[in-house]
mmCIF file as gemmi writes it, N, C-alpha and C atoms, coordinates in Angstrom:
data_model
loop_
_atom_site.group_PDB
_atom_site.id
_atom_site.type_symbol
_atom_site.label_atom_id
_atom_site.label_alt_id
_atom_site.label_comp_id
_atom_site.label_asym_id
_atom_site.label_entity_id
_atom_site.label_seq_id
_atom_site.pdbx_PDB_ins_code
_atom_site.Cartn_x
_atom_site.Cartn_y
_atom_site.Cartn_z
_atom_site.occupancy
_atom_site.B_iso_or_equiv
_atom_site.pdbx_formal_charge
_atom_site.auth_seq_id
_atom_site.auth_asym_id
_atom_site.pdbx_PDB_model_num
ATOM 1 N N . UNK Axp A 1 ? 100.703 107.036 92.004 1 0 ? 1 A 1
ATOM 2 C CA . UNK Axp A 1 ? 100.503 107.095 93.448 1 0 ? 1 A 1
ATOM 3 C C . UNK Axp A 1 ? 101.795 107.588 94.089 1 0 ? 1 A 1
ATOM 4 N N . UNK Axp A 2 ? 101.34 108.576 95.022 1 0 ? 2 A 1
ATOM 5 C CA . UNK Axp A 2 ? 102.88 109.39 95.766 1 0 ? 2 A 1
ATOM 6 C C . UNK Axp A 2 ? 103.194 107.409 96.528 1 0 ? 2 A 1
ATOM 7 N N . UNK Axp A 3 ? 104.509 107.924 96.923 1 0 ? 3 A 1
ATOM 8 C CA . UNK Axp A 3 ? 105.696 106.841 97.602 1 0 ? 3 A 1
ATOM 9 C C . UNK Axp A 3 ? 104.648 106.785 98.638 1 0 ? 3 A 1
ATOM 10 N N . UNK Axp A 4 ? 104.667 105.39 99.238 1 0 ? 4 A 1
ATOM 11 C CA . UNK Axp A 4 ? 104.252 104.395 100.44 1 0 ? 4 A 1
ATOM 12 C C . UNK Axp A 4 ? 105.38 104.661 101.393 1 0 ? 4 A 1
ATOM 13 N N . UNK Axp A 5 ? 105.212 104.791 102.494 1 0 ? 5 A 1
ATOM 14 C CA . UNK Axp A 5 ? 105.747 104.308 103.84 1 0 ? 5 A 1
ATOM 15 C C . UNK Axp A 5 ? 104.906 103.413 104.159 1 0 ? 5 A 1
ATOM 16 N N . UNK Axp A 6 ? 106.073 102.099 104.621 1 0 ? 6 A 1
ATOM 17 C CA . UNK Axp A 6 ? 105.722 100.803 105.484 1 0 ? 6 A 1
ATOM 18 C C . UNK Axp A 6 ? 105.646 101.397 107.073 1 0 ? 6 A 1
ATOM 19 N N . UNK Axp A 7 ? 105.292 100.986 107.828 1 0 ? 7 A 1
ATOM 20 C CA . UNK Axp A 7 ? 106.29 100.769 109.417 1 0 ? 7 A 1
ATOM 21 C C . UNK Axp A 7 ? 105.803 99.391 110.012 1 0 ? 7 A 1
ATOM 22 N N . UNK Axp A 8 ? 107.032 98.507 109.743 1 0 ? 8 A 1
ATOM 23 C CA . UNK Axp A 8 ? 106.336 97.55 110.913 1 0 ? 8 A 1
ATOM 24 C C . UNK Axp A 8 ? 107.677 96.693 110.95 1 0 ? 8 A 1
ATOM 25 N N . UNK Axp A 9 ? 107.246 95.209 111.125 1 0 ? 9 A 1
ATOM 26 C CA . UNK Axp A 9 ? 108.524 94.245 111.676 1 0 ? 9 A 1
ATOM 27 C C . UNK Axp A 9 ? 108.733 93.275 110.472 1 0 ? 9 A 1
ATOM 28 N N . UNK Axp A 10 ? 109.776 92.461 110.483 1 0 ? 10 A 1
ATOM 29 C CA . UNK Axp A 10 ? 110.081 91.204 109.753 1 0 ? 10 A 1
ATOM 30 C C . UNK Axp A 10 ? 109.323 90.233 110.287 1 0 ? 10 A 1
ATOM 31 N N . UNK Axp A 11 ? 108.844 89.138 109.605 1 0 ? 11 A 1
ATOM 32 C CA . UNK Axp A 11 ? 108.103 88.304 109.87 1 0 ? 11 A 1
ATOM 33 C C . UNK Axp A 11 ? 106.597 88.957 110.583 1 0 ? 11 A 1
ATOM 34 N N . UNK Axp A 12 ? 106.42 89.33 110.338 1 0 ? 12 A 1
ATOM 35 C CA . UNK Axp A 12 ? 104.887 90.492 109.876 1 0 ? 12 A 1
ATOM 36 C C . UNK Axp A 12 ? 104.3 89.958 109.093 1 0 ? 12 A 1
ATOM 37 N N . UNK Axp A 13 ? 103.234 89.148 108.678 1 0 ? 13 A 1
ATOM 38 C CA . UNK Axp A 13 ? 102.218 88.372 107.724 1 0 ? 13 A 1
ATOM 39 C C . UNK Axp A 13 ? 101.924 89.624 107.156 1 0 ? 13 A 1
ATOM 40 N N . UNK Axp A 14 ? 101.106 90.664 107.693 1 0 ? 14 A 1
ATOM 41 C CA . UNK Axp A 14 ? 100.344 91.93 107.24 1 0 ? 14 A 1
ATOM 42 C C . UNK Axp A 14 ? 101.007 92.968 106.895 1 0 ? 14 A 1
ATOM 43 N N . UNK Axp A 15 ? 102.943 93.085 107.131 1 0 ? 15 A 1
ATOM 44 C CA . UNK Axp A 15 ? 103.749 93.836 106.851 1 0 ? 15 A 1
ATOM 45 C C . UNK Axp A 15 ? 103.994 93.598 105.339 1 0 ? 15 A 1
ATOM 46 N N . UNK Axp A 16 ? 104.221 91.749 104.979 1 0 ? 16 A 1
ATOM 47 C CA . UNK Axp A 16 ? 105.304 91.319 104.012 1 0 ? 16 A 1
ATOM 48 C C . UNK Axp A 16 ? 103.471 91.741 103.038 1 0 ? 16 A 1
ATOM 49 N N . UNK Axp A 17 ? 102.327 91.315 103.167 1 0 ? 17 A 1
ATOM 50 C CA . UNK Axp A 17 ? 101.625 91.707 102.138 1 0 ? 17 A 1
ATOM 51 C C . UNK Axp A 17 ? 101.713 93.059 101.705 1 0 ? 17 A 1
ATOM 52 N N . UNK Axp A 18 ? 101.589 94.081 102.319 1 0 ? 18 A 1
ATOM 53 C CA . UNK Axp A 18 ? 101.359 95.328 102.406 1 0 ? 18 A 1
ATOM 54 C C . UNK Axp A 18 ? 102.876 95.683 101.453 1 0 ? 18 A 1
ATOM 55 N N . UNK Axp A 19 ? 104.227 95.067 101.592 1 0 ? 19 A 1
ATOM 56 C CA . UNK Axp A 19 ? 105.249 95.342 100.617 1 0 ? 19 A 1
ATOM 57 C C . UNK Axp A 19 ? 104.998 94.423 99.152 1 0 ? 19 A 1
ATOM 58 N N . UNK Axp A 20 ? 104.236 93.407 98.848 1 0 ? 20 A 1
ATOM 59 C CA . UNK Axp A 20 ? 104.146 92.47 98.215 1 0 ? 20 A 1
ATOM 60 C C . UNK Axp A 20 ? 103.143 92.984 97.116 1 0 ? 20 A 1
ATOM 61 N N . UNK Axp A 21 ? 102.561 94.15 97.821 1 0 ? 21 A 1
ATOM 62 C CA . UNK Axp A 21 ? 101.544 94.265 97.231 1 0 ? 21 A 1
ATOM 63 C C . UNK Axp A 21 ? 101.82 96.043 96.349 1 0 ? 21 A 1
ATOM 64 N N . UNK Axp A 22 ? 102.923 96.552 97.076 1 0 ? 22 A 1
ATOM 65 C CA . UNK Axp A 22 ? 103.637 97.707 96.355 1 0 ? 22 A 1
ATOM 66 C C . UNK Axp A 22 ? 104.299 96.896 94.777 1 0 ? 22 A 1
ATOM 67 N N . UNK Axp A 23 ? 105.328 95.683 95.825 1 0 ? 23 A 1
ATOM 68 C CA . UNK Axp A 23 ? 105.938 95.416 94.684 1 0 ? 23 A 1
ATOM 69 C C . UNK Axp A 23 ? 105.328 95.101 93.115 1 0 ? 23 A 1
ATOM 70 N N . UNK Axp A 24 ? 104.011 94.218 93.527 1 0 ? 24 A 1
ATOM 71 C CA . UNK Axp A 24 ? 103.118 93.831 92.086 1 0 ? 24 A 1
ATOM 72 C C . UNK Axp A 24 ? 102.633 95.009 91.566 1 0 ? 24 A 1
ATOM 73 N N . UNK Axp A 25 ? 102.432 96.197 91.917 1 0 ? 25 A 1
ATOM 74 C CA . UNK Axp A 25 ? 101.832 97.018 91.661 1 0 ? 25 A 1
ATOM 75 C C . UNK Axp A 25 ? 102.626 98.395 91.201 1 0 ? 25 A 1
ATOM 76 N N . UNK Axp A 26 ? 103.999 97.375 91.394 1 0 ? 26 A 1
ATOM 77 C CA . UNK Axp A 26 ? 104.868 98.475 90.96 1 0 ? 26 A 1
ATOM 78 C C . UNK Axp A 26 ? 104.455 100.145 91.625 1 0 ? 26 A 1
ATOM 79 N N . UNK Axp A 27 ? 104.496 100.063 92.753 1 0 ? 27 A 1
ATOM 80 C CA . UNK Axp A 27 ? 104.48 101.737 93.775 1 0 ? 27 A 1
ATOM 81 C C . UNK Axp A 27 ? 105.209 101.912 94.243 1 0 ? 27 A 1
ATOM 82 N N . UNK Axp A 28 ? 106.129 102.915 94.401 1 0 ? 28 A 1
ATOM 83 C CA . UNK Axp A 28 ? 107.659 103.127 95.262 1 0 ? 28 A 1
ATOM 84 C C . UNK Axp A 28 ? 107.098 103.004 96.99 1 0 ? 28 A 1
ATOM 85 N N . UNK Axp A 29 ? 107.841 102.229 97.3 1 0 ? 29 A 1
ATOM 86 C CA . UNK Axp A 29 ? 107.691 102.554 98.639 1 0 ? 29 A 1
ATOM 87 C C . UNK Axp A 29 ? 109.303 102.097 99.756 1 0 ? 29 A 1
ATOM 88 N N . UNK Axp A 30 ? 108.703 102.839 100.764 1 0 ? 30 A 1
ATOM 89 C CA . UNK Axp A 30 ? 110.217 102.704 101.911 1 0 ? 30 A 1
ATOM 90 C C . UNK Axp A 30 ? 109.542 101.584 103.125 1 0 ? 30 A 1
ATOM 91 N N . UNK Axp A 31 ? 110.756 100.408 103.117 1 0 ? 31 A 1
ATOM 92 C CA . UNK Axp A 31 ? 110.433 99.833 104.409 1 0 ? 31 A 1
ATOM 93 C C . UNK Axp A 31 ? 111.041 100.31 105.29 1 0 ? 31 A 1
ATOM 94 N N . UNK Axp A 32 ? 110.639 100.511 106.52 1 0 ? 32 A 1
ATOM 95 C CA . UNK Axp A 32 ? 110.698 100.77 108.287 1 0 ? 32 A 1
ATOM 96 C C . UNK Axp A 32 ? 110.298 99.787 108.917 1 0 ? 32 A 1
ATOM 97 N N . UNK Axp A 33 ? 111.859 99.135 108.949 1 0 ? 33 A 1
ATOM 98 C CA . UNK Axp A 33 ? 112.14 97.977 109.942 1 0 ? 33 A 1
ATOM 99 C C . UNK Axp A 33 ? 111.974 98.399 111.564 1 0 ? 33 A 1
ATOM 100 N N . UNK Axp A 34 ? 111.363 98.484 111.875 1 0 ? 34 A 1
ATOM 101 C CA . UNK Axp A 34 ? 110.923 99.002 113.85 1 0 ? 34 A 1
ATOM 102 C C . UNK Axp A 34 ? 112.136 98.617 114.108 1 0 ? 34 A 1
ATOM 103 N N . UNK Axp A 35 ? 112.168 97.047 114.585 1 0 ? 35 A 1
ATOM 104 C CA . UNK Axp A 35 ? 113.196 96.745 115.508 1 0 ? 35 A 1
ATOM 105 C C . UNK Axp A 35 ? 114.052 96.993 114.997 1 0 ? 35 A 1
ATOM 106 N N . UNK Axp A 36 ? 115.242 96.803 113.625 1 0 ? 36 A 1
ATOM 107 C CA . UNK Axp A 36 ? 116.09 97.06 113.094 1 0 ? 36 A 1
ATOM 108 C C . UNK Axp A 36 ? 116.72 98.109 113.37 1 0 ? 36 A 1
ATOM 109 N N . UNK Axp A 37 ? 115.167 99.471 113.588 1 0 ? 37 A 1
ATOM 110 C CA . UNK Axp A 37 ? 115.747 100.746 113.844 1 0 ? 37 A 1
ATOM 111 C C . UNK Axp A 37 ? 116.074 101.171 115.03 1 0 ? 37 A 1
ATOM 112 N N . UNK Axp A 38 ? 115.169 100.278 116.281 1 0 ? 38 A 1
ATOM 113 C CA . UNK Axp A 38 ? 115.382 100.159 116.984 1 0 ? 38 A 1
ATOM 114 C C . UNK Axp A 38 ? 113.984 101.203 117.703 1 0 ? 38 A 1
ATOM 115 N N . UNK Axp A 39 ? 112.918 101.386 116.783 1 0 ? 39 A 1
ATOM 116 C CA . UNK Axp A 39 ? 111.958 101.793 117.388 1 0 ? 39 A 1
ATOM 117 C C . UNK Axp A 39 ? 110.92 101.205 118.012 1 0 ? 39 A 1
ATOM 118 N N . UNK Axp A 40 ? 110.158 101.978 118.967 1 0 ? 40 A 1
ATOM 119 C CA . UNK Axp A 40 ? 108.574 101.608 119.507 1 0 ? 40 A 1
ATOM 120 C C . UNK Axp A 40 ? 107.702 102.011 118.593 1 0 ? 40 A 1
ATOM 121 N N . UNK Axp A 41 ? 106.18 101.467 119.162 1 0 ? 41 A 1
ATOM 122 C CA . UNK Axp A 41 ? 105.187 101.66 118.916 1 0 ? 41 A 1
ATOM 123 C C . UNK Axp A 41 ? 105.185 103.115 119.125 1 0 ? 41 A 1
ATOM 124 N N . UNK Axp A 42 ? 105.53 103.707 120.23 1 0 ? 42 A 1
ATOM 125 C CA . UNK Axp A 42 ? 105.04 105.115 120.595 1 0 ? 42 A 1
ATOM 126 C C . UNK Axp A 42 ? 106.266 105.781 119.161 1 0 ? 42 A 1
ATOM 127 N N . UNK Axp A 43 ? 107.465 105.969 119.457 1 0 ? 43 A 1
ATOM 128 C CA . UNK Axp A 43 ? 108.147 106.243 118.079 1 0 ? 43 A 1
ATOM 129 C C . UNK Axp A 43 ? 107.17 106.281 116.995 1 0 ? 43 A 1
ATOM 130 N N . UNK Axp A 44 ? 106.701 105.353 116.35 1 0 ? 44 A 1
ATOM 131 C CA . UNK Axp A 44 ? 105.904 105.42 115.238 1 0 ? 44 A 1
ATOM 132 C C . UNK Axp A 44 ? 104.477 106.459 115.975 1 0 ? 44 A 1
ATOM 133 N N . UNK Axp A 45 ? 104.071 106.156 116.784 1 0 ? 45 A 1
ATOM 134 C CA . UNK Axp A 45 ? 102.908 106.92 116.897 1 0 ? 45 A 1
ATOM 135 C C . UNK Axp A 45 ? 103.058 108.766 116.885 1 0 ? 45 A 1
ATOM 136 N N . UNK Axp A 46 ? 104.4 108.97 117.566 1 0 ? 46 A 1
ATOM 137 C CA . UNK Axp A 46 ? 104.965 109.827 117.378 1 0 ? 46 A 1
ATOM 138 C C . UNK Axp A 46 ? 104.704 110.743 116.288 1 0 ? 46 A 1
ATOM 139 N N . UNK Axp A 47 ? 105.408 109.734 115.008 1 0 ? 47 A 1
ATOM 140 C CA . UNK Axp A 47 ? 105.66 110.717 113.69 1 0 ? 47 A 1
ATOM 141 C C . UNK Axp A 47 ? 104.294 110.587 113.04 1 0 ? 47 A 1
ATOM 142 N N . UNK Axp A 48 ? 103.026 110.019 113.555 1 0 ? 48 A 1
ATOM 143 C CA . UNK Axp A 48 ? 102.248 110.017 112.185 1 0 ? 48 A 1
ATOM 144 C C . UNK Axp A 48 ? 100.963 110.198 113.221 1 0 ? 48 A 1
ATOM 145 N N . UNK Axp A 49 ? 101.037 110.921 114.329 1 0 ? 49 A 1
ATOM 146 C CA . UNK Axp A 49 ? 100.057 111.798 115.201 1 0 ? 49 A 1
ATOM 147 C C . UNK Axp A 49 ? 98.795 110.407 115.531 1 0 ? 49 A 1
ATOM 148 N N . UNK Axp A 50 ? 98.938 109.42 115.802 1 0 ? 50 A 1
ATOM 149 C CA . UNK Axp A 50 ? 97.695 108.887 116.211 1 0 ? 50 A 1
ATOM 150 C C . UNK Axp A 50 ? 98.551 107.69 117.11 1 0 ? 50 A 1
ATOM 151 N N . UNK Axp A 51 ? 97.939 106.701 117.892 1 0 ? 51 A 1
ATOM 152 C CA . UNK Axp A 51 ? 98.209 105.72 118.436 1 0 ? 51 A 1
ATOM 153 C C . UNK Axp A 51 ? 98.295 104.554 117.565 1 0 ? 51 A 1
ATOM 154 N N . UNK Axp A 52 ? 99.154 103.573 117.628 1 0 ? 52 A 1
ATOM 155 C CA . UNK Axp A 52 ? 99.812 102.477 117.669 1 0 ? 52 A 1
ATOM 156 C C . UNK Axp A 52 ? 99.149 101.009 118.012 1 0 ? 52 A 1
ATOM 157 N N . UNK Axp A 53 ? 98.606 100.762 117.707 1 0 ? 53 A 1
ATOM 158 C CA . UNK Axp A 53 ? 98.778 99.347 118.43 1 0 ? 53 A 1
ATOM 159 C C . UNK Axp A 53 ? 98.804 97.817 117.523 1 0 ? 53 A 1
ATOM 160 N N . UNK Axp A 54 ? 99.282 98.039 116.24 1 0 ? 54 A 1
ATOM 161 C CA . UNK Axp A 54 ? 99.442 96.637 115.091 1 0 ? 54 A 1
ATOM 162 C C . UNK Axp A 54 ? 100.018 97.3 114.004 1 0 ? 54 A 1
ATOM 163 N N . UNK Axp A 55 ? 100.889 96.491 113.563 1 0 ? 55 A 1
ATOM 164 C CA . UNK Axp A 55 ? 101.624 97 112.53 1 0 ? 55 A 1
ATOM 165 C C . UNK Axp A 55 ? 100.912 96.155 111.329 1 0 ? 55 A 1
ATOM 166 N N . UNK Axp A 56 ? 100.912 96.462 110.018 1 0 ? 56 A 1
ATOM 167 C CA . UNK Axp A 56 ? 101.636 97.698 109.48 1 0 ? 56 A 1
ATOM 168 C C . UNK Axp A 56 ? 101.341 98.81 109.658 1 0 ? 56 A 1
ATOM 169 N N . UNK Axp A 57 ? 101.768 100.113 109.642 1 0 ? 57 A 1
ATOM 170 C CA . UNK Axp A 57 ? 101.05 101.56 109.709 1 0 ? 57 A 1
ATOM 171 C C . UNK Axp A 57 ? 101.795 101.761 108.788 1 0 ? 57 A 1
ATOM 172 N N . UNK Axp A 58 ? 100.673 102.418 108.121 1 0 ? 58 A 1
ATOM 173 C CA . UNK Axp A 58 ? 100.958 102.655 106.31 1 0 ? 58 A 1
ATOM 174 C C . UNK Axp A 58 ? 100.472 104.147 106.231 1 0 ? 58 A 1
ATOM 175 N N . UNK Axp A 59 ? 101.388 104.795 104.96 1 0 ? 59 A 1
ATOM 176 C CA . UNK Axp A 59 ? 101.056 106.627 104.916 1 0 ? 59 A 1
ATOM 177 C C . UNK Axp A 59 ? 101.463 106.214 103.085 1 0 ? 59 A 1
ATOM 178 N N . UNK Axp A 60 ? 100.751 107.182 102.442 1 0 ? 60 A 1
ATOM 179 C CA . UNK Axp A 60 ? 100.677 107.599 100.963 1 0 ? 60 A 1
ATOM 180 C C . UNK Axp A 60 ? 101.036 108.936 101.108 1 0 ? 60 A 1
ATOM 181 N N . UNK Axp A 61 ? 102.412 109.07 100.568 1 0 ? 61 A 1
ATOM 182 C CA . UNK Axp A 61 ? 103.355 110.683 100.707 1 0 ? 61 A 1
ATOM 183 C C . UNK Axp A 61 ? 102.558 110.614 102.308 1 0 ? 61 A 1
ATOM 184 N N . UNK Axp A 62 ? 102.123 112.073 102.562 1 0 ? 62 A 1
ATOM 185 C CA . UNK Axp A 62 ? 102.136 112.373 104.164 1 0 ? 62 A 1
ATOM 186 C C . UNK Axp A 62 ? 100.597 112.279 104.739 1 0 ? 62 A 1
ATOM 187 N N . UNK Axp A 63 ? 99.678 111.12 103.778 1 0 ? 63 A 1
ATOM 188 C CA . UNK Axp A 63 ? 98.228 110.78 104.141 1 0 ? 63 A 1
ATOM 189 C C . UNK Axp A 63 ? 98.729 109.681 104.623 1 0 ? 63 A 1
ATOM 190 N N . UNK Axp A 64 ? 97.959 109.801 106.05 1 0 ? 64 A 1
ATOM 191 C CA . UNK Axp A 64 ? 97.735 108.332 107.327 1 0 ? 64 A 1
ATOM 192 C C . UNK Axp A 64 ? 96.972 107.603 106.5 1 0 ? 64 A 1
ATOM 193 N N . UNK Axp A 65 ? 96.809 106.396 106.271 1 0 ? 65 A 1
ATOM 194 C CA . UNK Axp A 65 ? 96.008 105.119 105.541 1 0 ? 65 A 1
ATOM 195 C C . UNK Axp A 65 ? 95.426 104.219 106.453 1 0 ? 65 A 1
ATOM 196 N N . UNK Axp A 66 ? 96.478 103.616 107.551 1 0 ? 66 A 1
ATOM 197 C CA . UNK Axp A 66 ? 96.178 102.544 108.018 1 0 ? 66 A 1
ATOM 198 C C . UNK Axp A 66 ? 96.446 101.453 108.02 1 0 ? 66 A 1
ATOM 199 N N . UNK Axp A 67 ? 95.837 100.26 108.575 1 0 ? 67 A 1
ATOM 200 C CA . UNK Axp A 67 ? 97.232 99.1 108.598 1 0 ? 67 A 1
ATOM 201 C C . UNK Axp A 67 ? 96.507 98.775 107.222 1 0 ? 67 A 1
ATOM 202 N N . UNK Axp A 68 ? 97.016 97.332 106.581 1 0 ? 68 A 1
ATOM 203 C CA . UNK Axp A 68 ? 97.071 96.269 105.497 1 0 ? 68 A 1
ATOM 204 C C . UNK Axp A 68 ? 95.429 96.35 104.921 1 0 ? 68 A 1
ATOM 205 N N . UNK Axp A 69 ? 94.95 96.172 105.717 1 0 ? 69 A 1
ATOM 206 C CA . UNK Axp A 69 ? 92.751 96.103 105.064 1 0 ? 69 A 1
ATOM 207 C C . UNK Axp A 69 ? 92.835 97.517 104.441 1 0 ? 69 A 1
ATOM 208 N N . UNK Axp A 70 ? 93.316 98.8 105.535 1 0 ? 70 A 1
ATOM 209 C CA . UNK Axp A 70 ? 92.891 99.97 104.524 1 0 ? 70 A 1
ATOM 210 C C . UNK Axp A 70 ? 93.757 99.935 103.535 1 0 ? 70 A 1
ATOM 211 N N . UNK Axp A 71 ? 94.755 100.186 103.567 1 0 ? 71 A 1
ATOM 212 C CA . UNK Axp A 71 ? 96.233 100.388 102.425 1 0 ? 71 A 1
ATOM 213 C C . UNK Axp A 71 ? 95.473 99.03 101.364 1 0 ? 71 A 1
ATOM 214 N N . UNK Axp A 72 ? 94.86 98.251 101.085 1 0 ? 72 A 1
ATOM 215 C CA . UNK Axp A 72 ? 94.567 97.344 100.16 1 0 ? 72 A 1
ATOM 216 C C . UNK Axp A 72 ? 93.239 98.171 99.54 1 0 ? 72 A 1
ATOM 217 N N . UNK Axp A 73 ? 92.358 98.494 100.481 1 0 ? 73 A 1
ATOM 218 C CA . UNK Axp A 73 ? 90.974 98.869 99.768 1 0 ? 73 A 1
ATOM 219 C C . UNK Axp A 73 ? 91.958 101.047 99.319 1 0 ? 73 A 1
ATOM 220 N N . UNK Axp A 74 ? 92.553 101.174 99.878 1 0 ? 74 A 1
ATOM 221 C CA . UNK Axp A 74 ? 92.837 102.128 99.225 1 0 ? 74 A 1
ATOM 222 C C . UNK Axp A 74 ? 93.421 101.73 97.82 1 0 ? 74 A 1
ATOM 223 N N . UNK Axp A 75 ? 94.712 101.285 97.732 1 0 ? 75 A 1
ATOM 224 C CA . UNK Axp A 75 ? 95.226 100.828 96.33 1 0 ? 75 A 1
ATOM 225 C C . UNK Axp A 75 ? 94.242 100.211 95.418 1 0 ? 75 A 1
ATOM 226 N N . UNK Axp A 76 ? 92.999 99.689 95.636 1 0 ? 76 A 1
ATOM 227 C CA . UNK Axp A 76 ? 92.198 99.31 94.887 1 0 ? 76 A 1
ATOM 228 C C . UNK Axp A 76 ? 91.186 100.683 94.571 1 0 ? 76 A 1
ATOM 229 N N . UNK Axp A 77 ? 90.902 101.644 95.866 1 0 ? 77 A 1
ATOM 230 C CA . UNK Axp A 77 ? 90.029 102.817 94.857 1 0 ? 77 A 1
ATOM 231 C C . UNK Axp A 77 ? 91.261 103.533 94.116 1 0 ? 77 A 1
ATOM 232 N N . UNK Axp A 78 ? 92.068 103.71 94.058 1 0 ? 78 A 1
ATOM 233 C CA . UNK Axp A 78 ? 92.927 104.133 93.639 1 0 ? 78 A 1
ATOM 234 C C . UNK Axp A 78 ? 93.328 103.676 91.971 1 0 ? 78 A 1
ATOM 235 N N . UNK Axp A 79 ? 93.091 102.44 92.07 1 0 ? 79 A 1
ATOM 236 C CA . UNK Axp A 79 ? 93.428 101.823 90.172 1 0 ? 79 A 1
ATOM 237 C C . UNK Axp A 79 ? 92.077 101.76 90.085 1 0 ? 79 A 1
ATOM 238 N N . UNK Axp A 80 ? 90.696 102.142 90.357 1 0 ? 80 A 1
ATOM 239 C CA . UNK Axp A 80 ? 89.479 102.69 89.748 1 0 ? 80 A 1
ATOM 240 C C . UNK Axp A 80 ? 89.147 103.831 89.735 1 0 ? 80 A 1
ATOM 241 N N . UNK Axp A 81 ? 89.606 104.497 90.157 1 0 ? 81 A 1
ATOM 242 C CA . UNK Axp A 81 ? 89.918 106.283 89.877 1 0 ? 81 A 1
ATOM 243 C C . UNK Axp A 81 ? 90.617 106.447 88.787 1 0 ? 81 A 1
ATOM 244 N N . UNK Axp A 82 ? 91.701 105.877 88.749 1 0 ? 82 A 1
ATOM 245 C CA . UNK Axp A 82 ? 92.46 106.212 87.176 1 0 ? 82 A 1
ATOM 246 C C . UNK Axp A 82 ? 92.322 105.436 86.61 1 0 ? 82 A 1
ATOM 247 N N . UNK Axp A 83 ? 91.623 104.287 86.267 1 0 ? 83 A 1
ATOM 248 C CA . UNK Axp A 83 ? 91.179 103.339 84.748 1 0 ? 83 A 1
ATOM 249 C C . UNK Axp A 83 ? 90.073 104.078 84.223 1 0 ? 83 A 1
ATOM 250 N N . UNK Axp A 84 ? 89.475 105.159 85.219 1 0 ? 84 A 1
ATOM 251 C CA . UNK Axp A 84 ? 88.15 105.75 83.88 1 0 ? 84 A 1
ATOM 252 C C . UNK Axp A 84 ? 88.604 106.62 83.307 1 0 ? 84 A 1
């Protein structure tokens, strides 16, 4: 699987799964701390062409995914695509 982009906050329930769930699964991915960076919602909406409104916003290389529900049912069609 191409590298994950995170974007969201610390103490994020749906952020820390969405990294928790790279980590078990061993997938490279980059966290994007918002506030850390000191970004908005619109910032993020910015770079990945759609509106904002709950983090996580998740991308596979430069495919939009979606927050934590899609990025999970994706990583799951994803290890049944390549186990056949």
């Amino acid at each position: 699987m191409e590298q994950v982009t995170i974007y969201g906050r610390t103490g994020c329930g749906f952020c820390v799964r969405a990294r928790d769930l790279c980590e078990s699964r061993n997938i490279p991915y980059i966290w994007v701390d918002m506030i850390a960076r000191g970004m908005s919602k619109q910032d993020i909406a910015d770079q990945i062409g759609r509106p904002v409104y709950t983090v996580p916003q998740i991308l596979v290389g430069s495919e939009y995914v979606g927050g934590f529900d899609d990025f999970y049912g994706y990583v799951r069609d994803h290890e049944a695509a390549t186990a056949r």
